[in-house]
Each structure stands twice: as structure tokens, then as C-alpha cells.
N, C-alpha and C positions, 0 to 999 in steps of 0.2 A: 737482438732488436726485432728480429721477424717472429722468433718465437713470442715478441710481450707482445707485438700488435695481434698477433693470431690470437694471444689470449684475452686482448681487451675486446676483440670483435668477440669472441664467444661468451666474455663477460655481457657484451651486450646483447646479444643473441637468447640468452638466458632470460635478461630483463623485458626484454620483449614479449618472450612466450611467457611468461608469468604476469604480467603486467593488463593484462583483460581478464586474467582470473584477478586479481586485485580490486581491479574496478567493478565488476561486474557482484563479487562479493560484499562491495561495501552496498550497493544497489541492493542486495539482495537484504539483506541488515535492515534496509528501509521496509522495506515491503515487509520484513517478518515483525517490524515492530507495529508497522501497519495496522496485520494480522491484529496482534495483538490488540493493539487500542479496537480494531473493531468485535471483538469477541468477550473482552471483560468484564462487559455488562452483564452476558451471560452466566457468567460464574457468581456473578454477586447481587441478582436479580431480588434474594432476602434483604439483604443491606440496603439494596435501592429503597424498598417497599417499606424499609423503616426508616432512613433516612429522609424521605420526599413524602413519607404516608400517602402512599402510593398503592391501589389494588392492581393487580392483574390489567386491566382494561387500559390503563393508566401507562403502566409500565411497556404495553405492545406499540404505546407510542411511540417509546425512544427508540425503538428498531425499525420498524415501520416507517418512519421518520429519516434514519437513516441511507436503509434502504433504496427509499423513493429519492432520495438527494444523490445516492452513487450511482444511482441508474439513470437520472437525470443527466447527471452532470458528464457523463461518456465523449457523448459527442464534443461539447465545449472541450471537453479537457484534450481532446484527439487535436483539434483546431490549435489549443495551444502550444502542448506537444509539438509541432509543427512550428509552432511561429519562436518558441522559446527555448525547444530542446530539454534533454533531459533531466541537466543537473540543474536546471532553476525549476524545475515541478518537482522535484522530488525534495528539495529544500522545503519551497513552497507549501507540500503535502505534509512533510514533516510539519512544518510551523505549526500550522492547522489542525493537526493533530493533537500534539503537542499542549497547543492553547485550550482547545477544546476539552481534554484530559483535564487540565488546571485549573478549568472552568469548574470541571464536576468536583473536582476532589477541596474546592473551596466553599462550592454557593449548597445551601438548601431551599433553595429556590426552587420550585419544580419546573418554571417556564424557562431558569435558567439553565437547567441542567438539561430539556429536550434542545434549547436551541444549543447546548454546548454539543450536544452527540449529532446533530445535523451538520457542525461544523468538520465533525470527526470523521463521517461522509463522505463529507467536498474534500477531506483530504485523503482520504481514501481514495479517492475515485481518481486519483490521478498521478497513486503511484502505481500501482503494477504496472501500467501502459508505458510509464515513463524508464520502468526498467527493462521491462522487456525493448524498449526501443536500442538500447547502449547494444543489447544481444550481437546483433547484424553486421552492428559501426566495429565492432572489437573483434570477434570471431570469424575465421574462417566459412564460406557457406555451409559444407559438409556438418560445424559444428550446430549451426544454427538451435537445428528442430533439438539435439540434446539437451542444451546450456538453457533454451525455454520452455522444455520441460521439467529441469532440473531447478529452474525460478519457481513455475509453479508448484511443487510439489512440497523442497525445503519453507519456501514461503508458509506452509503451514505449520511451522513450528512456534509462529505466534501463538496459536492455538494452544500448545502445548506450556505455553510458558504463561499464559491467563489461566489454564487451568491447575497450574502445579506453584509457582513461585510467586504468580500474582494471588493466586486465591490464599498461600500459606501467609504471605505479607498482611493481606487486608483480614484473616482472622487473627493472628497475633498482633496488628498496630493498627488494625483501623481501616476506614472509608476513608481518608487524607491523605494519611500516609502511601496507602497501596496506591493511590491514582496518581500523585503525585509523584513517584517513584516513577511509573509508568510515562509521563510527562518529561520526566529527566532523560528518560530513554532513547526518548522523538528530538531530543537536544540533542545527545550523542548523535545521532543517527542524522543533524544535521548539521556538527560541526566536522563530522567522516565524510560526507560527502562536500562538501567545502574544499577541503583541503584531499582526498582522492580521486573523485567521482568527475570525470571529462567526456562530452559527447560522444567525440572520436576521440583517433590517437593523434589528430593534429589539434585537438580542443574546440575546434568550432563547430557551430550550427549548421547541420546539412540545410542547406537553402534547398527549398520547397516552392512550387507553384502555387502562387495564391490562389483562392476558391472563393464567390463572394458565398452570401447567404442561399439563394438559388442555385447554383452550382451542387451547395454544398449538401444543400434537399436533396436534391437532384440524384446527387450520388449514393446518398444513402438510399435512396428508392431505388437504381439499380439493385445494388449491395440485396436488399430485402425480397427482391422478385426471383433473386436466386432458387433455386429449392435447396442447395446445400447448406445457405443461410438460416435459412425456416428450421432445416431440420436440427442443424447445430445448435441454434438458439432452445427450441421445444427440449431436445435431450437434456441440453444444460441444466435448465429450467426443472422439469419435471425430475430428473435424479438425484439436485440437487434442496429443492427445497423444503423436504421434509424434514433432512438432516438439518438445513440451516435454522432454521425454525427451534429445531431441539437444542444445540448449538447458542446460537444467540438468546433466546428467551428463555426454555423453558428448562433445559438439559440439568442443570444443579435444581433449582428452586421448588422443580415441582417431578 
């Protein structure tokens, strides 16, 4: 009898230490599908251009467009973050994705199809934050700074998967098929977090100090008078948008 309870404690002991790589993986699933829906257009930027009869000028809308919506949307989505917790924004981002994706892969609309990729933005924009939050709630401190490195980095294998399995799909079957596929994905990705993906390890929303709107100014203008802020943001910025640019717009098409 001592030996079964020593081995059910270590059975659980086991489920334990695996059980925030579990989560933290299905989160991470989200994010790289994320990737994904935000990087497609890139790969298929000729298909756009004949599906929407669409020039160049045309087409730097839907990123641009984009773009300006996930960088918008930071703040709001931190605030909800906050108030809603991880696993309802990262459903949420999925949805939004998701629809947004199903939006393109149906209409040939060209107003339909900038407002579907501004959709795909706003759900963008509010999943990394949301998975990087699970990090802290499940992980030991020591692991921290690893586990959200290791978010951002695998997180780019969306990339890799618009450029090799989505691009193969949308030239053997099409503009429908390939985004729609893509759409089915952001469905996985939120019937896994439904049924895996939990704040903490006791499931609830870490309650937060509310902030009104002034506060919340407020703070971010500390946040920015920083110099470390400045500089972090300029580096991000400047190293990275050359590549994104090639990446999202222009990288296959031209």
C-alpha cells in the first residue's frame, strides 16, 4: 500500500511537470498559426493581383492596413489581456483570424478582402501577448526568460508553413482552397485551446488592478520616457523592417 501511494504521488508529480509544457504548447500552436495567417499574403501576392486585379499600390494596402491595425490594437488588447485572461483572447484571436482568412478565401471583392486582412490584424494583435502571458502563470521564474524566447522564435514556423505547404496547396488547388485550409487551422487551433489551454494551474484570471483611461495614458508615457524603451522599440523597428516588408509583400511576387 505505501509503495502504490508513493507511486500515485509520482504519477502525479510527473503530470505536473509536463502539464505547462502541454499548455504552453497548445498556446504556442496559436501563435504559429497566427504567423501563419499573417505571412500568406506574402507568398501569394501574384494570386492576389489576379484575383482582386490588383497593382502593386493596391496590394501594399492589405499589409499596411494590417499592420497599422496590430500596432493599434497593442494597447486595447494589453487592457484586455488583463481584464479577460489568456485563454478567451487567444480563442477570440483565433476566431478572428480564422473568419478573416474565410473572408478572403470566398469574396473577390477587393474592399472585402482589405477589410478581411485588417480583421486578421486585430487577431493578430492579441495573440502573442496572450501567450506569452500563460509563460509566468505555469513556469517556474528561472524558466521564464527561456520558455519566452522559445515562444518567440518557434512561433516563426508560421512562416515556414505559408511559405512551403501553404504556397504548394494554393498552387496545386487554388486561391479557396489554400485560404480556407488555412481558416480550418485557426479552428483547430481554437477547439485545442478550449479544451487544453487554462490561465493558471488553478484556471482562473489573475485579478488585476484596474486602470481608468488616464492612468492608463499615464503609464504608458512613463513606460516611453524610459530610454531603454526608446531604444528597444528603434532596434525592433529598424532591424526588423526591411525583412518584413520583403516577407509580407514583396519576397515571392517580385
Amino acid at each position: 500500500m505505501p509503495a502504490l501511494k508513493l507511486q500515485d504521488i509520482k504519477t502525479k508529480w510527473e503530470r505536473y511537470r509536463v502539464r505547462p509544457w502541454i499548455v504552453w504548447a497548445t498556446g504556442l500552436l496559436a501563435y504559429i498559426v497566427a504567423v501563419l495567417d499573417r505571412t500568406t499574403l506574402g507568398v501569394s501576392g501574384l494570386a492576389a493581383a489576379d484575383r482582386f486585379s490588383a497593382g502593386p499600390t493596391l496590394l501594399s494596402t492589405f499589409v499596411v492596413l494590417q499592420v497599422v491595425v496590430y500596432a493599434s490594437a497593442q494597447v486595447p488588447a494589453g487592457l484586455l489581456l488583463d481584464r479577460f485572461g489568456s485563454k478567451a483572447l487567444i480563442v477570440a484571436g483565433a476566431g478572428l483570424m480564422a473568419s478573416g482568412q474565410l473572408v478572403l478565401a470566398l469574396t473577390e471583392s477587393l474592399p472585402a478582402a482589405i477589410g478581411a486582412r485588417a480583421v486578421v490584424g486585430l487577431g493578430d494583435a492579441v495573440t502573442f501577448i496572450s501567450v506569452l502571458r500563460l509563460v509566468p502563470h505555469w513556469f517556474a521564474p528561472h524558466r521564464v526568460p527561456l520558455v519566452t524566447q522559445l515562444t518567440g522564435i518557434c512561433g516563426q514556423l508560421g512562416q515556414v508553413l505559408s511559405a512551403v505547404p501553404f504556397l504548394a496547396v494554393l498552387s496545386a488547388s487554388g486561391w479557396s482552397i489554400a485560404y480556407a485550409s488555412v481558416s480550418a487551422l485557426g479552428v483547430v487551433a481554437i477547439l485545442l485551446t478550449l479544451l487544453v489551454v487554462k490561465n493558471t494551474p488553478n484556471g482562473g484570471v489573475v485579478a488585476v488592478e484596474t486602470m481608468s483611461v488616464r492612468e492608463t495614458l499615464t503609464s504608458v508615457k512613463t513606460v516611453w520616457l524610459r530610454p531603454g524603451t526608446r531604444l528597444g522599440f528603434f532596434t525592433h523597428m529598424g532591424t526588423q523592417f526591411s525583412v518584413t516588408v520583403f516577407a509580407l509583400m514583396w519576397g515571392v511576387p517580385y
